[in-house]
Steps between C-alpha positions, in 0.01 A plus 500: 500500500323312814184306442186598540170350586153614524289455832105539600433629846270279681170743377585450165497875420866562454817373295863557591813423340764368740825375450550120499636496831423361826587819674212682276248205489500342850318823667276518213344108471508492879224726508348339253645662159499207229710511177258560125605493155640821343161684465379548129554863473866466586572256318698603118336420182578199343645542148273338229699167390447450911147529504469226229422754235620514124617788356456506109638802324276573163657554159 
């Protein structure tokens, strides 16, 4: 499975995810394209013990 990254065009009104190659990225940040984190709504939920909470089962 090839990596992928998330880009910004230059207007900041639109994400892509590219592959993690220069063949896919030079065209893109030459004109001004710059990589973002993986945007919230994409991202997977994070199972509880991640998020730091407890999970107490009542008896």
């Amino acid at each position: 499975m090839p990596q992928l990254v998330y880009v910004k065009s230059p207007q900041g009104d639109e994400i892509k995810e590219v592959e993690a190659t220069a063949e896919a990225l030079s065209p893109l940040l030459s004109k001004g394209w710059h990589q973002v984190p993986v945007p919230a709504e994409l991202k997977p939920a994070a199972p509880a013990e991640e998020k730091g909470l407890a999970v107490r089962w009542l008896t």
